[in-house]
Every structure is written in C-alpha cells, then in structure tokens.
C-alpha positions in Angstrom: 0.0 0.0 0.0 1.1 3.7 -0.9 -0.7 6.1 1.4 -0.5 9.8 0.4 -2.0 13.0 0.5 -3.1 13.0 -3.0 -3.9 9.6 -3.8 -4.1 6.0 -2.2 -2.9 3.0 -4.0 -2.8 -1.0 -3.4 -1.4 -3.7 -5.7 0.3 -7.3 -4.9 4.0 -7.7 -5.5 5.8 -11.4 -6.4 9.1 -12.0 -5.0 10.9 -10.8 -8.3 9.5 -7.1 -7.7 6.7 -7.7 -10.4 3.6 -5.5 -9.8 1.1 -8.1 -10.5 -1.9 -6.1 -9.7 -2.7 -2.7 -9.0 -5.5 -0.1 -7.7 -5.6 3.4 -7.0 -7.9 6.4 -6.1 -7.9 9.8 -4.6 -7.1 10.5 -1.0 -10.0 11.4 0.4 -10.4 15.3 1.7 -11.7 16.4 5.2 -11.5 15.9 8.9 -12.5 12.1 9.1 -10.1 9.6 10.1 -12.7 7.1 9.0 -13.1 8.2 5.1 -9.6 7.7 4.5 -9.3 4.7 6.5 -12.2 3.2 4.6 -11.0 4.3 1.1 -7.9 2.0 1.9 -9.5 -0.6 2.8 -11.9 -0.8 -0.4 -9.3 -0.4 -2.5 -7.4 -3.6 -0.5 -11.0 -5.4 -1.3 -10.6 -5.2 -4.9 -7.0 -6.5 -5.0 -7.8 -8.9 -2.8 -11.0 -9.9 -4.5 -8.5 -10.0 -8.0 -7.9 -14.0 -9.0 -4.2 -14.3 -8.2 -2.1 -15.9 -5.2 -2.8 -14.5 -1.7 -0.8 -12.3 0.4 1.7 -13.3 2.9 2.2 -9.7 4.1 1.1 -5.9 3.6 4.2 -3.6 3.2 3.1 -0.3 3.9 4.8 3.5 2.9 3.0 6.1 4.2 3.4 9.7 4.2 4.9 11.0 7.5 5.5 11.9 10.2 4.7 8.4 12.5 5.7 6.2 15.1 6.6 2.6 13.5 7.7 1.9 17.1 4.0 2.2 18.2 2.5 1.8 14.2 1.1 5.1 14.3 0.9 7.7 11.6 0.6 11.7 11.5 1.3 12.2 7.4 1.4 16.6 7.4 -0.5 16.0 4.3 -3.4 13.9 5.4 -4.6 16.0 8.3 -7.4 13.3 9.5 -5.1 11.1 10.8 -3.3 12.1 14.2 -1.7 9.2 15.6 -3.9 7.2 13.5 -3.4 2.9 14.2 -2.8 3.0 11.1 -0.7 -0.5 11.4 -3.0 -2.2 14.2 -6.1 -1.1 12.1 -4.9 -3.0 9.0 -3.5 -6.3 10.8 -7.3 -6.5 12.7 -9.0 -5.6 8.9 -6.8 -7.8 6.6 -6.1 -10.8 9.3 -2.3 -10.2 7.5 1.2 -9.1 9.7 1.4 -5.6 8.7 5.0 -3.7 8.1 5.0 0.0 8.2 7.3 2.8 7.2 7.9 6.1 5.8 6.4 6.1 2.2 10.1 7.9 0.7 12.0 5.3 2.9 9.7 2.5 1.2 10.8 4.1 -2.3 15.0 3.9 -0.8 14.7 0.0 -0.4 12.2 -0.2 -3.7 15.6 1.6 -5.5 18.0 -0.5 -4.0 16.4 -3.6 -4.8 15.3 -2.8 -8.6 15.9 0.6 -9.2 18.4 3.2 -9.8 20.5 2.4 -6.9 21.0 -1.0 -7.5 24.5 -2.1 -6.3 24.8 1.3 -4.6 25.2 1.1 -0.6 25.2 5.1 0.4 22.4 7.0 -1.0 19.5 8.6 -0.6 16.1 8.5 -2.4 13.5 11.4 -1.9 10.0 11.9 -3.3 8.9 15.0 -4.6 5.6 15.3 -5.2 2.4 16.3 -2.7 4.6 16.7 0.1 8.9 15.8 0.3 10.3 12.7 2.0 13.5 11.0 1.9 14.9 7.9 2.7 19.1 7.1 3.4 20.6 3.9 3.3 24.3 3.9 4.2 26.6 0.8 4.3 23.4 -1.1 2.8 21.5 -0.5 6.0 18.3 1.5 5.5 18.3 4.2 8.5 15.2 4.2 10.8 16.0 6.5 13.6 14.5 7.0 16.9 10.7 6.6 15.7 11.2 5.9 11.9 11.4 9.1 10.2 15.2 9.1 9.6 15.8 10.7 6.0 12.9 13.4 6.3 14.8 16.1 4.4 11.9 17.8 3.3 12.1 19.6 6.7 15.4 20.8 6.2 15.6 24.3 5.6 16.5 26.1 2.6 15.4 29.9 2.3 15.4 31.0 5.9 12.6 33.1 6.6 10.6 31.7 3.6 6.9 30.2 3.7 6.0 28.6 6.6 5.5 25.2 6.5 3.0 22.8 7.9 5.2 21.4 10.4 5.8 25.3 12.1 8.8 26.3 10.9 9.2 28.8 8.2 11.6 27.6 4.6 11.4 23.8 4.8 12.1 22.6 1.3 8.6 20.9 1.6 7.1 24.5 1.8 9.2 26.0 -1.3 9.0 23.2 -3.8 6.3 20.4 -3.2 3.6 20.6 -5.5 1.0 22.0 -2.8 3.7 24.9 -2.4 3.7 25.4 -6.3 0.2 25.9 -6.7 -0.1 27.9 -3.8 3.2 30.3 -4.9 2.0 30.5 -8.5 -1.9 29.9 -8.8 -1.4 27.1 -10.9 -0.8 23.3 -10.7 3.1 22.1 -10.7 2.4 20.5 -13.7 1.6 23.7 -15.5 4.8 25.4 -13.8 6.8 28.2 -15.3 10.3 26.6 -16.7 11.4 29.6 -13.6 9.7 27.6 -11.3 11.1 24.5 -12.5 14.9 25.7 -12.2 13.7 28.0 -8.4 12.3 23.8 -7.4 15.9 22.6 -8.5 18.4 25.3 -7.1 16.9 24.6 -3.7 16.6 21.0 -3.9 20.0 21.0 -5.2 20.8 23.2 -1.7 19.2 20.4 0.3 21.1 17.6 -1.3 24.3 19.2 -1.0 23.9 19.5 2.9 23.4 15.3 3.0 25.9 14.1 0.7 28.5 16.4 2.8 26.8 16.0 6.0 26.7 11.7 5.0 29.7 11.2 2.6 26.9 9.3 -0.4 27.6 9.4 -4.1 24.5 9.0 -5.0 20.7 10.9 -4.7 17.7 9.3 -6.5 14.7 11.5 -6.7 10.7 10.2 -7.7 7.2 11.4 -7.5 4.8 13.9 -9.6 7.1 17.2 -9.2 10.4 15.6 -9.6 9.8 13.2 -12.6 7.0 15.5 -14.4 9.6 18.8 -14.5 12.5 16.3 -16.5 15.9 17.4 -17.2 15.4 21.2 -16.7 14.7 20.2 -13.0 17.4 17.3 -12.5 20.0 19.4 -14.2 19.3 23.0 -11.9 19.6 20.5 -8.8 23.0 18.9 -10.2 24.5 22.3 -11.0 23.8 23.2 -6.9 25.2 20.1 -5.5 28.4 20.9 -7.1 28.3 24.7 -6.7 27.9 23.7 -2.7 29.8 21.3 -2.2 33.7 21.6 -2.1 35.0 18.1 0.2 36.8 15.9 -2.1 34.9 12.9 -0.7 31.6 14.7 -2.3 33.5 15.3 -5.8 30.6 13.2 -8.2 28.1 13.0 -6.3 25.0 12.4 -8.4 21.3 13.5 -8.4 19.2 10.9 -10.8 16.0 10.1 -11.9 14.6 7.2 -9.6 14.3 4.2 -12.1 11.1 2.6 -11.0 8.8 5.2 -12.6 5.3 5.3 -11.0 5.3 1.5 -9.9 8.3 2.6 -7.5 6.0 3.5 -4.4 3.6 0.2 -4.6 7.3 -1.8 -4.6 9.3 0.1 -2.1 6.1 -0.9 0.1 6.6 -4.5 -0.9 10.5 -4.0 0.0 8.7 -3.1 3.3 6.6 -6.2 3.4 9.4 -8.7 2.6 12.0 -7.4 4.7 9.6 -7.7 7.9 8.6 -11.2 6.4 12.1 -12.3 6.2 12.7 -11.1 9.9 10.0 -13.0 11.1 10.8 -16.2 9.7 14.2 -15.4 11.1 12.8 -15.4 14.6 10.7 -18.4 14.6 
C-alpha cells in the first residue's frame, strides 16, 4: 500500500519485484479519520478480491511523520489522521502481519532492490511530489532513527525566513517546492509550472542535497514522484549544478542526483521491500 495525501494506491508484489496487480484512487479530503481509513480498505477489497495468489504480508509506505515503534501515523499532508493505528487497524481488517514505514523510505529500499540504486550502498532516495520525503541507506543498512522518520529532508531548511510550513517552521524545502507549495506560490498546478519555477524547485533542492551528501559522505541521490519526474531534465539538471556549486569536500567530488528508475510503480514496490524485509525477519525469529 502507498498512502499519500493526493492519492491512495494497493497492488500485490511477487518475489521478483513484479507488480502483479494494481489499484488506486484519490485520498479522500476532510476531517474524518474514518473516510480515508475506509478508502484504503476498499481499494485492498478489490486487490484482494483479483484472482491471483494470496498475500503473505502488507508492506506499507506512508506519508509521515509516525511512530513505526508504536505503528502510528501523522502524514502533514493527510490532516485526518493524528496518531492514527494505522498499522493495528490494517493487521485486525486484513487478518495479514502488517510492516509500516515512511512512504520515501519505502521508495529507498524499492531503489536498492530494482531501481536506480541497484548495487549502490550510500544513497539517498527522496520523493517529490504532494509533500517531500526522503529515505538514506548507508553501508546497505536502510536508516530508521528513533521513531522511523530518519531521511525526512523535506524539513530541512533552505530559504530562511521563507513560507511557513505545515510542520511550524518557516523555509522547509517541503514549503518551497512540493507541488502543494507550487500551486499555492504561483496559482497554478506544478504541472503547468513556469520553466522559472522549475529551475527556483531545483536550485533549492540542489541546496538540500548538498547538505546530506557532505553531511553523509553518499555518491549517489535518487529523486521520484509527480514534481520531480514530471519537470525532467530542466529540473534534475538545476539541482545537479547546486550540489556541485555547494559542495567543495573531495569525498563529495561526483556525487549524483538521478531520476529514480522505477517510474510510477516505484511507491507500490518500495512498500513490498517493506513487506518482505519484515517477512524475512519473522521467519528469522521463529
């Protein structure tokens, strides 16, 4: 499952990373933790209902911030759900173990596994799109943190005393460049952005990368969703250009910022990452 402020979707992974089925809809609007919950769980319905092998596991990536200790979720951009059960509700609904994490730290192991990072140890994988996550895996170790929201750069900040953000604080990349900050800077949808807006979204996520690869000594930044893969090259090549301009250590000399290489399928098999990686740990401790 890939559970995000704009849309919802479910599909069943094989072992191989093949996307064998797939559904999706919008995430529903308002104050009711219910609606959403429910729009999940119909779409699980008709995957489920899909001829096909059954499920040994839901992987879940989910928007954040959250709790995996506790299996809670906040998501900034799905405002019904406050410490929402969101991994106890599933386990009672589907009668299935349920493994839950950060929907860009989902889309880091999907990379690693099939993607653009494949045989890469040290790198990061971000999501640009409603909101901005990120996920860091270094020495092949994907890291969680104290509650499982290690990687969220989208909270760094970039133009001090720029728009404030959902999470209080005022220039967070996520408040510059998402696509909810696009169309509220420039009236229109980030799709229809300005080839200005498109470099502006790259010089600062350029600025953002540039503090992790120094800060974290990677080589190598993968970057997905709507915003990100729907500007192109203009985008990718404004954010290259920064890195270099801001970094100057000799350990950060090529570092790379990349298309992610799973396309749209990427969030629906970075959950599955999730799901097998918790599947293999179980079977590990029985």
């Amino acid at each position: 499952m890939d559970i995000g402020g704009t849309k919802l979707a479910v599909g069943v992974v094989d072992e191989s990373g093949q996307l064998l089925e797939r559904r999706q809809s919008p995430t529903p609007s308002g104050e009711d933790p219910e609606l959403v919950f429910s729009a999940v769980l119909a779409l699980c319905e008709e995957v489920l209902g899909s001829p096909g092998p059954d499920p040994s596991i839901a992987g879940v990536g989910c928007g954040g911030p959250m709790d995996t200790v506790g299996g809670t979720v906040s998501p900034l951009n799905i405002s019904a759900w406050r410490s929402f059960a969101l991994a106890e509700r599933l386990g009672e609904a589907l009668d299935l173990d349920v493994a839950l994490d950060n929907d860009a730290k989902a889309l880091a192991l999907g990379e690693g596994w099939l993607g653009a990072a494949r045989h890469c140890d040290n790198y990061l994988a971000m999501v640009v799109s409603t909101g901005i996550g990120g996920g860091i895996v270094l020495n092949k170790v994907l890291l969680d943190g104290r509650l499982g929201n290690a990687g969220h750069l989208g909270h760094l900040v970039v133009e001090p005393g720029g728009r404030l953000c959902r999470c209080g604080q005022r220039g967070c990349l996520e408040a510059e460049v998402s696509g909810t900050a696009i169309a509220a800077i420039t009236g229109r949808p980030a799709a229809e952005a300005a080839p200005e807006v498109v470099e502006r979204c790259g010089v600062l996520v350029g600025r953002a990368l540039a503090a992790v690869v120094t800060l974290l000594d990677l080589d190598l930044c993968v970057a997905a969703g709507s915003v990100a893969l729907g500007f192109g090259a203009p985008f990718f090549e404004a954010a290259q250009r920064t890195l270099e301009e801001m970094t100057g250590l000799f350990y950060t000399d090529g570092a790379r910022v990349i298309p992610a290489g799973l396309g749209d399928e990427g969030p629906l098999i970075g959950a599955a990452a999730v799901g097998f990686a918790a599947a293999r740990e179980l079977e590990g401790a029985r």
